[in-house]
Backbone as ProteinMPNN parsed JSONL, in Angstrom:
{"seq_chain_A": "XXXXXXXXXXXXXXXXXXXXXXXXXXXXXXXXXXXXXXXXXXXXXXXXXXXXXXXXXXXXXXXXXXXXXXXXXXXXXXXXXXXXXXXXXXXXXX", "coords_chain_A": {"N_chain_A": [[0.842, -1.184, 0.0], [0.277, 2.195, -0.806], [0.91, 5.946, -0.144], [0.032, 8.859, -1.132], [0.12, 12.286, -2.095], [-1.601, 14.647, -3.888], [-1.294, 17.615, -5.788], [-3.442, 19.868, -7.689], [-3.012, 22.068, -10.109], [-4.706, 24.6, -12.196], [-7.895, 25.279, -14.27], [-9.882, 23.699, -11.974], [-11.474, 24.029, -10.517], [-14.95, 24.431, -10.047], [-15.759, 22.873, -11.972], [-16.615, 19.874, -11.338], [-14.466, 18.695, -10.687], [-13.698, 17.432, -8.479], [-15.498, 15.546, -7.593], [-15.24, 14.057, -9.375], [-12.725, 13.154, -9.208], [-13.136, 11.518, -6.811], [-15.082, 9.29, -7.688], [-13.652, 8.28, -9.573], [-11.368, 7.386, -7.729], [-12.918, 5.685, -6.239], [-13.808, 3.461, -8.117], [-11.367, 2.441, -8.464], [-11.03, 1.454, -6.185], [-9.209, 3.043, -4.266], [-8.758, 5.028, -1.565], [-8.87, 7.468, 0.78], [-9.018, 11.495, 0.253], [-10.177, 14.326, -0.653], [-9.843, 18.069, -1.821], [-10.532, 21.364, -1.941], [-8.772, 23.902, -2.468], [-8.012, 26.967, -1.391], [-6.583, 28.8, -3.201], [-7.423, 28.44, -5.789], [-6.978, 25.713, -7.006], [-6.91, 22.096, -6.466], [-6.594, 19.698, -3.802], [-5.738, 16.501, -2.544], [-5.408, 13.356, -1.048], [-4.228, 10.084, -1.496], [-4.663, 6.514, -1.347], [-3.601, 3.141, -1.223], [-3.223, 0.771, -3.821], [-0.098, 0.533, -5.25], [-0.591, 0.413, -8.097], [-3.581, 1.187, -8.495], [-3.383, 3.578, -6.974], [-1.443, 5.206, -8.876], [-2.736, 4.939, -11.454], [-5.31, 6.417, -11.241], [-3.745, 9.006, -10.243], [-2.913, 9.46, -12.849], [-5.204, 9.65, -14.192], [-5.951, 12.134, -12.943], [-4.05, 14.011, -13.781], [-5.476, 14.589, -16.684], [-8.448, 14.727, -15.79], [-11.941, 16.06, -15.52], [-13.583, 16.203, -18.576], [-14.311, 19.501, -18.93], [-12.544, 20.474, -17.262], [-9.398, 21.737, -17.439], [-6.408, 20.935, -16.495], [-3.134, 22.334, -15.514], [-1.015, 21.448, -14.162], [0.231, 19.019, -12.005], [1.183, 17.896, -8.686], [3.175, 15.848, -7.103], [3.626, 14.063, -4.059], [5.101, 12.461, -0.958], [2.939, 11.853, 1.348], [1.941, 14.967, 3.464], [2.976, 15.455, 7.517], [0.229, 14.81, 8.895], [-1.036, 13.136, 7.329], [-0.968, 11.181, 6.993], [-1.981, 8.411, 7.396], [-3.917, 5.743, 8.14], [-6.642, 5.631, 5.754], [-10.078, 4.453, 5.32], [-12.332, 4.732, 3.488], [-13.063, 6.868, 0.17], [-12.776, 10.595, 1.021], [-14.778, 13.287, 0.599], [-13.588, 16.761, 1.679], [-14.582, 19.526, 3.243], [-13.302, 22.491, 1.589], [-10.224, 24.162, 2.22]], "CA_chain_A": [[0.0, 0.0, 0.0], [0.944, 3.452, -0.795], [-0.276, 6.704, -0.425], [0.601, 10.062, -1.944], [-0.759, 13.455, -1.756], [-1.466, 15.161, -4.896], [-1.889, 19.059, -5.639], [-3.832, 20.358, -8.942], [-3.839, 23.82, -10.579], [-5.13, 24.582, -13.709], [-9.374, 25.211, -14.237], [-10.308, 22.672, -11.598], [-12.895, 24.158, -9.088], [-16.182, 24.492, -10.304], [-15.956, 22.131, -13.14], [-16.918, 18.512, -11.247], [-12.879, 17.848, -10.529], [-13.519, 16.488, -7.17], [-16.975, 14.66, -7.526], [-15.348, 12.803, -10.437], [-11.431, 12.15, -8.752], [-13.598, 10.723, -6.069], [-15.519, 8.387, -8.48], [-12.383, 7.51, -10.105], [-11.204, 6.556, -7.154], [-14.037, 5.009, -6.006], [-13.821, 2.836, -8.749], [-10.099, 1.818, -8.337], [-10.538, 1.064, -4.681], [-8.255, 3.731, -3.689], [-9.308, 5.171, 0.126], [-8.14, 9.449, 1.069], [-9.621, 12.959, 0.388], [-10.259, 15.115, -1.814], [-10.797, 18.995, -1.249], [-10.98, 22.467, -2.878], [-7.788, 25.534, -1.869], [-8.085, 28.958, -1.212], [-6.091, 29.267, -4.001], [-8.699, 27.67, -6.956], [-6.044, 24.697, -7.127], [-7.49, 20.833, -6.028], [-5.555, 19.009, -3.311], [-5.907, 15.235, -2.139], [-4.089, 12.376, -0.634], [-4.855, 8.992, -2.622], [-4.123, 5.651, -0.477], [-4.251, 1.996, -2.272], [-1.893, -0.011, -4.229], [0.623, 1.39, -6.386], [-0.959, 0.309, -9.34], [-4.422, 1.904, -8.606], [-2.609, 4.958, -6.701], [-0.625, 5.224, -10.207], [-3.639, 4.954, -12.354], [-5.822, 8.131, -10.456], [-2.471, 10.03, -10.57], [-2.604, 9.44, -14.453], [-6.337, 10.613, -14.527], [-6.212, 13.543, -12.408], [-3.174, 15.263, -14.971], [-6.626, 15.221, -17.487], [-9.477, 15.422, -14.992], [-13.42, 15.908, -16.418], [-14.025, 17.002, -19.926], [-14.892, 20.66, -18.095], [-11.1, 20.795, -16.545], [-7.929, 21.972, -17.962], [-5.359, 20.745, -15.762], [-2.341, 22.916, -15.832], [0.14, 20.654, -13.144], [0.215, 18.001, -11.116], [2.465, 18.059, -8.037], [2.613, 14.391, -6.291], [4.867, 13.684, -3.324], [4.756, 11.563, -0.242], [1.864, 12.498, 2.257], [2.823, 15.121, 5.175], [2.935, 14.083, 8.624], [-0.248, 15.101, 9.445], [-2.269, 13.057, 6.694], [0.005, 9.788, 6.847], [-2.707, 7.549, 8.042], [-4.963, 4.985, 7.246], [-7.973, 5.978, 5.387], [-11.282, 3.442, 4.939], [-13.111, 5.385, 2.54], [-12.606, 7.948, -0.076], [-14.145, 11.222, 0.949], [-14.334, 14.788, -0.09], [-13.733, 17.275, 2.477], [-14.507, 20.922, 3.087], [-12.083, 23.713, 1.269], [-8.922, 24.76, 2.889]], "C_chain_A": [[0.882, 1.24, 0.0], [0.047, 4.551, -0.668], [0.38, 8.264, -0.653], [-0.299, 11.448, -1.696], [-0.455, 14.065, -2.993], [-1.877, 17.219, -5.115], [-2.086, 19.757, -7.361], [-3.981, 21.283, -9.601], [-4.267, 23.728, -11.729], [-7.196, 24.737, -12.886], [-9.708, 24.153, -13.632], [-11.3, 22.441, -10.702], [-13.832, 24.664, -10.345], [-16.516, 23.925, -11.998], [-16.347, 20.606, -12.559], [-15.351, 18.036, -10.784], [-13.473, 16.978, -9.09], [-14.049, 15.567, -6.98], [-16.066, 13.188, -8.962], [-14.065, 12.278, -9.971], [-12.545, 11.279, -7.695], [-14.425, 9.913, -6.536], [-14.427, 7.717, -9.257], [-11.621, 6.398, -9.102], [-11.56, 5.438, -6.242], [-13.693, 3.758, -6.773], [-12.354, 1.983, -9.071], [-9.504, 1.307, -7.005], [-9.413, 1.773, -4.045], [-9.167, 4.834, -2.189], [-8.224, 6.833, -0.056], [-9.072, 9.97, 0.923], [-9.696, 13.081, -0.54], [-10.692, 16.786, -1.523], [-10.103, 20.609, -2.766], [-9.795, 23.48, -2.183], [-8.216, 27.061, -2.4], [-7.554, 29.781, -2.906], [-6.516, 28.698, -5.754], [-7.69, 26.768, -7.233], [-6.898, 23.271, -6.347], [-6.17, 20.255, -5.006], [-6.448, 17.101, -2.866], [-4.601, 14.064, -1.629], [-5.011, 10.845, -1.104], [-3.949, 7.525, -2.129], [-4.573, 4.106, -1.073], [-3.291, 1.332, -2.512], [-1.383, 0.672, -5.24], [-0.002, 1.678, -7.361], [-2.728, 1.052, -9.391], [-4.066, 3.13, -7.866], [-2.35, 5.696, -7.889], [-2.107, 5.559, -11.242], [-4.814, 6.188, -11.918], [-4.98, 8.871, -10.758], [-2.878, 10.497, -11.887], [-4.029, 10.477, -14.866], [-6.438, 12.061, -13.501], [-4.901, 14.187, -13.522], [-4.215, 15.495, -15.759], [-7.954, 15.539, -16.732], [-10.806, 15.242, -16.185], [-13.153, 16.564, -17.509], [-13.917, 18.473, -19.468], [-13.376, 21.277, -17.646], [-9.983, 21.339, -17.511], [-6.554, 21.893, -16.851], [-4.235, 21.242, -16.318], [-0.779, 21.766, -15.555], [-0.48, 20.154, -12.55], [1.333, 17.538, -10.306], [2.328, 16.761, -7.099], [3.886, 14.318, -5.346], [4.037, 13.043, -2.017], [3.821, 12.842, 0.606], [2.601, 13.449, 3.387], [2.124, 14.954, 6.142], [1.147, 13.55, 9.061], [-1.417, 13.929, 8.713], [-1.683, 11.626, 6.694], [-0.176, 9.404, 7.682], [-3.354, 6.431, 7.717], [-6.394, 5.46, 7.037], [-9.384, 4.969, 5.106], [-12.417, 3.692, 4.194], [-12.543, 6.557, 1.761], [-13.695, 9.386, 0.379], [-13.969, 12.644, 0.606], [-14.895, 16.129, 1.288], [-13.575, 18.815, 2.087], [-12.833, 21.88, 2.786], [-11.419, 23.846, 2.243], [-8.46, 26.145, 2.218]], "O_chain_A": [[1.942, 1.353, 0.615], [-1.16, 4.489, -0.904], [1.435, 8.506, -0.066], [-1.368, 11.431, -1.085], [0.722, 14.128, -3.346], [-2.74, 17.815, -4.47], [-1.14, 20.068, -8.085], [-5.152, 21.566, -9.855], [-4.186, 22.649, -12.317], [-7.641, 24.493, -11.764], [-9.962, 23.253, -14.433], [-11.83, 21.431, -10.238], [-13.423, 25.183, -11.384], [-17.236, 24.403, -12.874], [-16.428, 19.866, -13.54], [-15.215, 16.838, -10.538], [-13.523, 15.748, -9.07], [-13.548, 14.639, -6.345], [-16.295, 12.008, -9.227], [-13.922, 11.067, -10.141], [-12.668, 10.115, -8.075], [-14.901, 9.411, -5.518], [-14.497, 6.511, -9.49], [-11.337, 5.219, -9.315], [-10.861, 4.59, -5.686], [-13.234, 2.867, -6.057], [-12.313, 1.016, -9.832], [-8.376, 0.941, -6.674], [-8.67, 1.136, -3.298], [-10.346, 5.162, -2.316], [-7.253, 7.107, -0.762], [-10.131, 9.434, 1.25], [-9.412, 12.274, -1.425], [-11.805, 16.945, -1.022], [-9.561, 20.648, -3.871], [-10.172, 23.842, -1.068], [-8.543, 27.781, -3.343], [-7.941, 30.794, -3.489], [-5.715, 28.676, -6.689], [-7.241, 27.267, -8.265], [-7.656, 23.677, -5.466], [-4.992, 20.346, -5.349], [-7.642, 16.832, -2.999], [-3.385, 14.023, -1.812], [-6.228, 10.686, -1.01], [-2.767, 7.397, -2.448], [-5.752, 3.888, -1.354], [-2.419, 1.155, -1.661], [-2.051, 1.332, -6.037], [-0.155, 2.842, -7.731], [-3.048, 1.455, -10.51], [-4.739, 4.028, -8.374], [-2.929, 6.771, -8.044], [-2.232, 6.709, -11.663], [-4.962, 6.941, -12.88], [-5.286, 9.626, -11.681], [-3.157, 11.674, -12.115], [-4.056, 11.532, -15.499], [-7.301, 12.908, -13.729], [-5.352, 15.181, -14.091], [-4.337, 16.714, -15.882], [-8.546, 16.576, -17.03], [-10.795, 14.624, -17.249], [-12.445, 17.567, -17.424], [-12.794, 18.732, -19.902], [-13.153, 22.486, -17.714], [-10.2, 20.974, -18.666], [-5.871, 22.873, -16.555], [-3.992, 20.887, -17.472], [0.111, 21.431, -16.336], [-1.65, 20.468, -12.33], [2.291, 16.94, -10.797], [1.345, 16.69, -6.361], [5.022, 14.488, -5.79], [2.811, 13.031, -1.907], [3.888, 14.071, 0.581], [3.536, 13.053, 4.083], [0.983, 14.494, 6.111], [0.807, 12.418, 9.407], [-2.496, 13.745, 9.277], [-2.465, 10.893, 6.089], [0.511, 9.482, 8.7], [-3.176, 6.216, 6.518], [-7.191, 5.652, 7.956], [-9.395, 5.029, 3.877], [-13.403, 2.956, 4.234], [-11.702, 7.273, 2.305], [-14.915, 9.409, 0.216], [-12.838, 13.044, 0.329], [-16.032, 16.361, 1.697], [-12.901, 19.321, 1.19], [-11.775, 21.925, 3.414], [-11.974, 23.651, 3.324], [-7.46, 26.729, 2.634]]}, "name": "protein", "num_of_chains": 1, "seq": "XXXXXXXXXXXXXXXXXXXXXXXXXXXXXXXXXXXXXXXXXXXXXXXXXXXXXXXXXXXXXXXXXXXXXXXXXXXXXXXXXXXXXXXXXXXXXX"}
């Protein structure tokens, strides 16, 4: 198991980005967050097996039809989020 924390800029709030990483990863059995920054950028931490970790990663650089993902910044989780998760879920803006 791995788990990563990802950070998104580009057109990604108020296009569906979050509702659909969290169906993505829904659908790849991957367990974390998902939320909305101050700064119209997407953040999340994405917990699973490499290979469905890896495969979310891949779809959040394109995101919904609606998105234009600019970057995608992935590095290990910090301290604070480097836990075990048992669901994915989408939490209030930061």
């Amino acid at each position: 198991m791995v788990t990563r924390q990802i950070h998104v800029k580009g057109r990604v709030q108020g296009v569906g980005y979050r509702d659909a990483l969290r169906a993505q990863a829904d659908a790849a059995g991957v367990r974390g967050w998902v939320r909305n920054r101050s700064d119209g950028s997407v953040e999340a931490v994405l917990q699973g097996s490499a290979h469905a970790v890896d495969g979310v990663i891949a779809w959040a650089h394109r995101g919904p039809a609606a998105a234009r993902v600019v970057e995608v910044h992935v590095r290990d989780p910090a301290p604070e989020f480097d836990r075990p998760y048992s669901s994915f879920e989408r939490w209030p803006g930061a």
